[in-house]
N, C-alpha and C positions, 0 to 999 in steps of 0.2 A: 119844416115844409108843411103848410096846413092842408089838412085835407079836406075840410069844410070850415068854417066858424070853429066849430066846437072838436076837432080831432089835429091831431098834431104828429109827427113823428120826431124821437129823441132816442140818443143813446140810451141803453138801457143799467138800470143803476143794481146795485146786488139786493134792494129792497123787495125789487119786479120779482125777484125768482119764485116765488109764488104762484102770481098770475102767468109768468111763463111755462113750466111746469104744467099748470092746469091746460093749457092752452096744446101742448105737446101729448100731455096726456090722451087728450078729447080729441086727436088725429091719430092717435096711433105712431104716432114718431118717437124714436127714441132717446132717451133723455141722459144716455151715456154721454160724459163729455161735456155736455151743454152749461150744467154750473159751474164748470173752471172756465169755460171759455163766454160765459154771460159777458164780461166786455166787448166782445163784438157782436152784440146784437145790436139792432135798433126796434124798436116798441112803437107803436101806432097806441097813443090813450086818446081816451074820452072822456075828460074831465078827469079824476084821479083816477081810472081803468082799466088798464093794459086789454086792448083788442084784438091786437096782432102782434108778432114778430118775425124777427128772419136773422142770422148770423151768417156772418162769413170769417173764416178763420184763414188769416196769411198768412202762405210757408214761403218767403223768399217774394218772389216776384210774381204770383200768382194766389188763387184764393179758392177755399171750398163754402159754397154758399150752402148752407143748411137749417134748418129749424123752422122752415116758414110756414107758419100758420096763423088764421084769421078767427075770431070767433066767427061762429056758424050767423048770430045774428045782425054781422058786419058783414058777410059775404057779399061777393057784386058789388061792389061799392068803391071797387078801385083801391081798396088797401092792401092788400098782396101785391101787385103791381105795384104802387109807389114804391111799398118796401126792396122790394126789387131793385126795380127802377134806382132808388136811392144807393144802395150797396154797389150799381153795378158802374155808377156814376163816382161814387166812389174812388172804387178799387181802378177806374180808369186816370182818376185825375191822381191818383199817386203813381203810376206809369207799372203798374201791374199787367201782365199777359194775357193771364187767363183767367175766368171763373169756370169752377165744375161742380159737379152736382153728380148723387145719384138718388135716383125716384124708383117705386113701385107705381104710382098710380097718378102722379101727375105729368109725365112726358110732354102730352100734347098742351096745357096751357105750359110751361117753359118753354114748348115751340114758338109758341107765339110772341115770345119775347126776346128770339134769338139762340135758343140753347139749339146745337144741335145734338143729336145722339151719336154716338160714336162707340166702338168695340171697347172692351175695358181695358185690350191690348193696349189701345195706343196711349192712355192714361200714364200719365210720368211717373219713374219709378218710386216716388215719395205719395205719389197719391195709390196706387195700386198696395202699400205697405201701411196706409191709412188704416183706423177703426174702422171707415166708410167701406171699404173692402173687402175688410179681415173680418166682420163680423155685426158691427153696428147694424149695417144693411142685409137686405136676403141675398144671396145667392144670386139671384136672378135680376137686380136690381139693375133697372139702365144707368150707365153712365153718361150724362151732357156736359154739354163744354159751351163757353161761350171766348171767343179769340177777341180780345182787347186791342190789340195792336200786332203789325206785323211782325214777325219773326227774324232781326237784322241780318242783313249780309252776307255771304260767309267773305271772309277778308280775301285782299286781293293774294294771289298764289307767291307774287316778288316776295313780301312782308317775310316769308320763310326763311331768307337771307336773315334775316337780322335777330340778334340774340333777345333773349329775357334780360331785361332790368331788373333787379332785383335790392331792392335799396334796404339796406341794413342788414350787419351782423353778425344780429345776437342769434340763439337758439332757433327761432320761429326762421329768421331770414337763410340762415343754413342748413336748414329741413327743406324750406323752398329750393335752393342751388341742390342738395343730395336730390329729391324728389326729380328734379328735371334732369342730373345728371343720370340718373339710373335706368332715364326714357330716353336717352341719347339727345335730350336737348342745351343747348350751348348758355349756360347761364353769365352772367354780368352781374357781381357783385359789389356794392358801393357802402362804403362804408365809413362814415365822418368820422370815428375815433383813431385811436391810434393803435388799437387791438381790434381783434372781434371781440365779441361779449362787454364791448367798453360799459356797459349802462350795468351790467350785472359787476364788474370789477368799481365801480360805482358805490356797492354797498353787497362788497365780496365778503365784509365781512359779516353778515347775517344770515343763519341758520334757514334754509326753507323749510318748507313744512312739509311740502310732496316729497316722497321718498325718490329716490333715482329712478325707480320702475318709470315715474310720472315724465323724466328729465331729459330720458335720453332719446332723438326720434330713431325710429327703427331703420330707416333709410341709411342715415348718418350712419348707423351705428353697425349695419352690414358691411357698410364700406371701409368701415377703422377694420372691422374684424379680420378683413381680406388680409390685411398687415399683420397680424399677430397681435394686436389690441384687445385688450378685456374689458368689459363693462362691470363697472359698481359693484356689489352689492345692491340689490335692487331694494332693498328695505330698509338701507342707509339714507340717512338724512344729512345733505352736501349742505357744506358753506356757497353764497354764489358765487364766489371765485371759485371752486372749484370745478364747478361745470364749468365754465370758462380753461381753468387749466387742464379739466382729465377729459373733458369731451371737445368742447369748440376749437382750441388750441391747436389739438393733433390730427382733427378733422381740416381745417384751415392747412396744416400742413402738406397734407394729401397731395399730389401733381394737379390734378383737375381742377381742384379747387384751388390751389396758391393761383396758377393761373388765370380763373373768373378774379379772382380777390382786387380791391383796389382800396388801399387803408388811405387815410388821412381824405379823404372825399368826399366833401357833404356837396349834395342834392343841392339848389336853389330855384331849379323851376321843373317843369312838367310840360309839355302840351303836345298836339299833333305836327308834324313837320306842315307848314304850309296853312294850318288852320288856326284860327282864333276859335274860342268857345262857341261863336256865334254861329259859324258857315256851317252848312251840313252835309253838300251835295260833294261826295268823295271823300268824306271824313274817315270810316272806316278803311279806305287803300290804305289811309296814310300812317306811316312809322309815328311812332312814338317820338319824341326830340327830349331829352331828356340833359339837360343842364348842370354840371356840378363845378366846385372851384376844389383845387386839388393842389396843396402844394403852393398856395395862394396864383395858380393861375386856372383859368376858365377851359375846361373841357367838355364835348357835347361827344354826346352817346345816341344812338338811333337805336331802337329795339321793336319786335313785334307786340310783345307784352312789358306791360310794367308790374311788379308785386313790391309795395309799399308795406317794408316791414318796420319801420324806422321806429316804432313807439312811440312811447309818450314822455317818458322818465325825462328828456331837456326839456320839459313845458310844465312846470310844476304850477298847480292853483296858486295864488296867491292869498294871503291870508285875510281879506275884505270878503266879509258873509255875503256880497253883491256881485261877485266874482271880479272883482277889478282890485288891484292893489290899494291896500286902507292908505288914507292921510296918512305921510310920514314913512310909510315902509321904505322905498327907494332909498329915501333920505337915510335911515339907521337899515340898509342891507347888510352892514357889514357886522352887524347883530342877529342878524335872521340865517337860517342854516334852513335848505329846503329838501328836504328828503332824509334819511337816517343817517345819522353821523358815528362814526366809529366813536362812540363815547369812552368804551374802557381801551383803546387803542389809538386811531391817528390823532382824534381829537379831545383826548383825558384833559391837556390843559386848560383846552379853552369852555371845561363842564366845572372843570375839579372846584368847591369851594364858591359857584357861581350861583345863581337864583333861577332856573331856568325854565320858561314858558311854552309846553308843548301843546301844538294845537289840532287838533285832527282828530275823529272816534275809526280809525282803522287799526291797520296790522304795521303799516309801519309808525304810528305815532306809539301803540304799546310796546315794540321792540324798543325804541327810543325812552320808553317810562321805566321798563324792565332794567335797561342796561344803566341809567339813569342813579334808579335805586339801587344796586350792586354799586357805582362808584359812589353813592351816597355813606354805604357803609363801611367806606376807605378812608374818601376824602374830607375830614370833618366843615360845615357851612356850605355841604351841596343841598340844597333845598330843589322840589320839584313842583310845580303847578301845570294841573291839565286841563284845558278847555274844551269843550266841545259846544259846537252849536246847537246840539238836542238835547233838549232838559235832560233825557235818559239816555245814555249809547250804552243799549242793550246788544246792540249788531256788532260790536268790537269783542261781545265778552266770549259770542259763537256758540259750539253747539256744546262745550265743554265735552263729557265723556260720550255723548251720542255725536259728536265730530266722527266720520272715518279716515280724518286725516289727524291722526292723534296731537301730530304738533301744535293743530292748529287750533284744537280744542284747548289744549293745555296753556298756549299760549294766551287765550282769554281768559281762561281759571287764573291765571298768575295774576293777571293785570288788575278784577276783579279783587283778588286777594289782598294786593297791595294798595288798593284803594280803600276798602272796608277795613284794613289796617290803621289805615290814618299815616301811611307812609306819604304820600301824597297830599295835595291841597287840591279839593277835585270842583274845576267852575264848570257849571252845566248850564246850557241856553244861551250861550255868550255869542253875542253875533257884531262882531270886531269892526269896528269902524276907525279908528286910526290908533297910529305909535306915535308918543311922542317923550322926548328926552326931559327928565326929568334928574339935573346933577350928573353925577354919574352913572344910575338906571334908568331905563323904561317906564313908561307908563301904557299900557294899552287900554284903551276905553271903545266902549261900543253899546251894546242894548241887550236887554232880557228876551225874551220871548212875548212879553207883557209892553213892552216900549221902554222899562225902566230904566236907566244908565247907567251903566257896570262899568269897572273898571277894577285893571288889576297893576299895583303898584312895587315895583324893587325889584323889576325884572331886569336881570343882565344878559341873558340870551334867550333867543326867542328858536323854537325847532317848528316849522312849517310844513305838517305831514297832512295838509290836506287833498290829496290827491296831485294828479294829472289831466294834461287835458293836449288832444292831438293837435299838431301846428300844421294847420291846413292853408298855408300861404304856396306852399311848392305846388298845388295843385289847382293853381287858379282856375288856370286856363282849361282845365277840364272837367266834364258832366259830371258830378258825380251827386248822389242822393245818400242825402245822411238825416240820420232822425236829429228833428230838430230842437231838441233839447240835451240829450247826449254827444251828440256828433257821431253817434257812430254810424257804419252801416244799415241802412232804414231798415232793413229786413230784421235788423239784432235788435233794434231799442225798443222794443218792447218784450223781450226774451233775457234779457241781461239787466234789465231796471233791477238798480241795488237795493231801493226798494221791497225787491217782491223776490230778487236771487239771488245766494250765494256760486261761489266760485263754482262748486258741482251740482248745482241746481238749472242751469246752461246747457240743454242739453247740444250733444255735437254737431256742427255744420259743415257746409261745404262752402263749392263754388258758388253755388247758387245765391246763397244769402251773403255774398262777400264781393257780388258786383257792383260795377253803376250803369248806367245808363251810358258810359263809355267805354264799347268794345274791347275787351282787353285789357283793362284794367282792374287791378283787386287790390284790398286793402285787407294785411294779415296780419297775426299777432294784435299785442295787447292797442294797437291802434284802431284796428275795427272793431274793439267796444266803445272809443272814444271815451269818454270821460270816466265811465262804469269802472269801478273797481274789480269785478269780479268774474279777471281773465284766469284760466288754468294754464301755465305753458305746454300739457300736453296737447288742451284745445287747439292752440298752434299747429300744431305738428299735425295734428288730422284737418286743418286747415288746410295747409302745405302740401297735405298728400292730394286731396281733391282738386284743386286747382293746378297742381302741377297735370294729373291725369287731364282735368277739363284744356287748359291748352293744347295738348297733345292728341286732344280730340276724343280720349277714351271717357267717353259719355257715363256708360253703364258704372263702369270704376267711379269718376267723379260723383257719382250719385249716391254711393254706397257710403254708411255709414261705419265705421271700423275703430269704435269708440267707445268704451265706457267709461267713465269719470266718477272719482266716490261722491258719495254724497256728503253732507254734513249738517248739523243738525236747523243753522240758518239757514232755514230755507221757505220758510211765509212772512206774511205778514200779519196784524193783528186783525183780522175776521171783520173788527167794526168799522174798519178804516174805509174809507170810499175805494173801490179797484179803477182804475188808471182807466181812460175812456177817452177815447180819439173817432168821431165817426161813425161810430160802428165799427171797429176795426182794432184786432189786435192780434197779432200773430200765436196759434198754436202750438204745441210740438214741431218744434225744428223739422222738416225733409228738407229736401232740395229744389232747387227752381234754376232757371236756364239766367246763363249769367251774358247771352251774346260773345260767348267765345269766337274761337276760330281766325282770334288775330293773328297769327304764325302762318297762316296758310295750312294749317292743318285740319280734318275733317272737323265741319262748326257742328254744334250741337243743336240740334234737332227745335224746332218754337217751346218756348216755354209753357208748359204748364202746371198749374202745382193742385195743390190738394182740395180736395172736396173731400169732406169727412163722413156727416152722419146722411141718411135718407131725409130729403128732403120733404117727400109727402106720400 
């Protein structure tokens, strides 16, 4: 956006923090906070420069505008107001609520652009527990708000009739059903396997890494206890079959919950009773219509809410570095094994004595390298070759002894080891471009990092642990907003980039950051990181508890964070790497933000507003 010939405004890049710094300094604003969250600025230069700035930092559905300052000899000039103006244009066109702010001494020019002042009472409880609050700002500092859009609905009072949809489950999906039975609300549980936990019985036979403290939700686990049930060992580390058998199992058992339960039921569509994506006028009255086949026939469910816990684990990436299936894969599927395979158990035969091509730099490609090499030292002519598409997958190897999740440190130490061994054959930079049959083996061929063309030859099985990715077809017909590179919920993708976080580097959210733009609607568990690898299943569970409270209408609860997650040592990135830059916009520290509850007919939560952090001027 030019501001004359010779002035411009642009994202601001981690080179500026210099000139921004200077610039914060030379107003007396505080410069807490402002270089982790330099991606959301945007910068006013003049020629190479920097004259101005301003950030604004997103918690959910709303934004704290902060840092704007101009130099003294650009004043009047209209660049504070664009930058403004720009951010606030913004934070509208991505369908944000609120912007807020708090000033000592500029009130009256952000009057004149819309802010008003308001008590710092009414400030949401994720910005009132802000820096901007707590300390960054004085005491005395006014709090403005500027309201972006209106405040939906509350649903119509019928809608109360009709149950929670609760689609999947696993873990996350029966934290959901405990959480709403505990509030006395009537949950709908659907569930396409033919157990609960089917995706964890899946690859039951692999050790987690979070101890059971992490495993079990507190909800759930109140309610087993009423029976005479005992929990874990909380510093035991389960196989995932066995959450499935010593928690999900006898939870599913329960009376209330066999009852919600509906096995063998997969989902097929989603929308409003009565409405296309398009209509809007009464969109909110109306029930949820929720579609499943069951038994190979067709049944429809009507609910006030839906919670979309389904996963991701049936949607595996496919092995093309372009995210599409390479040449040839289809064709040789019956070669390709997508997710962790019980190597020294279901599937020994078909590893034992074979050439075998793992591809993927995570956690379950090294489980798969690990068990690999243990039958390697059984079965004599089991050979292993690992690919990964970064020259270096430093992010597989973790935080080793600075992990606080000791598994999962150790797990990378091994992997690491068994590489630097030479137990392996390790391709780095490989970016796969087709399979194809060559006699009786494989050939996989693709490119360097360079353009050069790789290929790796005498493969008989090929293990495909390059992720997941969510199947966002059941949800056509409804609003919803997802960041558009990960899919997940917009509010998360830029807090969950694997990138820049590990699994406890995430910190916890709610309802707020788990809505869409259609009332009543959320998306939980490891489906609302979308592609991002780095969900915790406690995450879940404090998931679960907040939007169970937000339908229910308990606001103050829903907002409250009741979470802490260890950390581990993956947790930046490398200093010199460009930081990720959308706008001027990138979301903060997790709080909360207003999700347009109140689908059930229960009291709706209050207009969104979310955080404003440092003093603006």
């Amino acid at each position: 956006m030019p501001l004359t010939p010779n002035h411009a405004l642009r994202p601001a890049r981690p080179d500026d923090w210099d000139a921004v710094a200077a610039l914060l300094r030379a107003h007396a604003l505080p410069l807490d906070g402002a270089r982790e969250h330099l991606s959301t600025f945007l910068v006013a230069v003049a020629g190479d420069r920097v004259v101005g700035c301003a950030g604004a930092e997103v918690h959910g559905d709303a934004a704290l505008l902060r840092s704007v300052a101009v130099d003294p000899a650009w004043q009047h000039r209209g660049v504070g107001r664009q930058l403004v103006t720009r951010l606030v244009a913004e934070a509208s066109r991505r369908g944000l609520r609120q912007l807020g702010l708090r000033t000592t001494t500029a009130a009256d020019w952000f009057r004149r652009l819309g802010f008003e002042r308001r008590p710092p009472g009414e400030a949401p409880v994720a910005l009132r527990a802000s820096a901007g609050f707590g300390g960054a700002c004085p005491a005395d500092a006014a709090f403005m708000a500027l309201d972006l859009v209106e405040a939906p609905p509350a649903a119509a009072p019928h809608l109360a009739a009709w149950p929670v949809v609760v689609i999947g489950a696993g873990p996350v999906g029966l934290a959901a059903a405990a959480r709403l039975i505990e509030r006395g609300i009537e949950p709908v549980v659907l569930e396409a396997g033919a157990s609960v936990g089917a995706h964890l019985l899946d690859y039951g036979h692999v050790r987690l890494f979070s101890p059971w403290r992490y495993d079990v939700d507190a909800a759930m686990a109140a309610q087993l206890e009423a029976t005479g049930w005992r929990a874990p060992p909380p510093d035991e580390l389960p196989l995932a079959r066995e959450v499935v058998e010593r928690v999900l199992q006898p939870y599913a058992a329960l009376p209330a919950v066999r009852r919600a339960l509906h096995l063998h039921t997969r989902v097929t569509a989603i929308s409003r009773e009565g409405f296309d994506k398009v209509k809007s006028a009464g969109r909110d009255a109306a029930p949820f219509v929720v579609r499943a086949v069951q038994h190979g026939r067709e049944r429809v469910w009507r609910a006030c809410a839906v919670i979309d816990c389904s996963g991701t684990w049936g949607s595996p990436n496919p092995l093309g570095a372009d995210g599409l299936p390479a040449a040839g894969e289809r064709e040789h599927a019956d070669a390709v094994f997508y997710g962790i395979p019980d190597v020294l158990g279901r599937d020994r035969a078909r590893y034992a004595g074979q050439r075998t091509l793992v591809v993927g730099a995570g956690h379950s490609a090294a489980n798969t390298l690990l068990a690999l090499a243990d039958l390697a030292a059984e079965a004599p002519g089991t050979e292993l070759v690992w690919a990964v598409r970064s020259p270096a997958p430093a992010r597989v190897f973790g935080g080793g002894a600075a992990d606080a999740l000791p598994a999962r440190g150790a797990l990378g130490s091994a992997l690491k080891a068994l590489r630097d061994g030479g137990a392996l054959r390790f391709v780095a930079g490989l970016r796969i471009a087709a399979v194809r049959r060559d006699g009786a083996t494989l050939t996989v061929e693709g490119q360097g990092p360079d353009g050069v063309p790789m290929r790796i030859d005498g493969v008989h099985q090929i293990v495909c642990a390059t992720g997941q990715r969510p199947d966002l077809a059941t949800t056509r017909e409804l609003r919803l907003r997802l960041d558009p590179w990960l899919e997940s919920t917009e509010a998360l993708g830029p807090l969950i980039d694997p990138n820049v976080h590990s699994c406890g580097t995430v910190r916890p959210h709610g309802h707020r950051e788990l809505s869409h733009p259609e009332p009543g609607f959320y998306t939980l568990g490891v489906k609302s990181y979308g592609r991002a690898p780095t969900f915790l299943m406690a995450t879940g569970f404090e998931q679960a508890r907040s939007v169970a409270a937000a339908i229910a209408g308990d606001v103050d609860a829903a907002d409250r964070v009741e979470l802490d997650l260890p950390e581990t040592g993956v947790c930046g990135v490398d200093p010199s790497a460009p930081a990720p830059v959308t706008a001027g916009f990138a979301p903060a520290p997790l709080a909360a933000g207003d999700c347009g509850l109140g689908g059930c007919g229960r009291p709706a939560a209050p207009p969104v507003r979310r955080e404003a952090a440092r003093c603006c001027a």
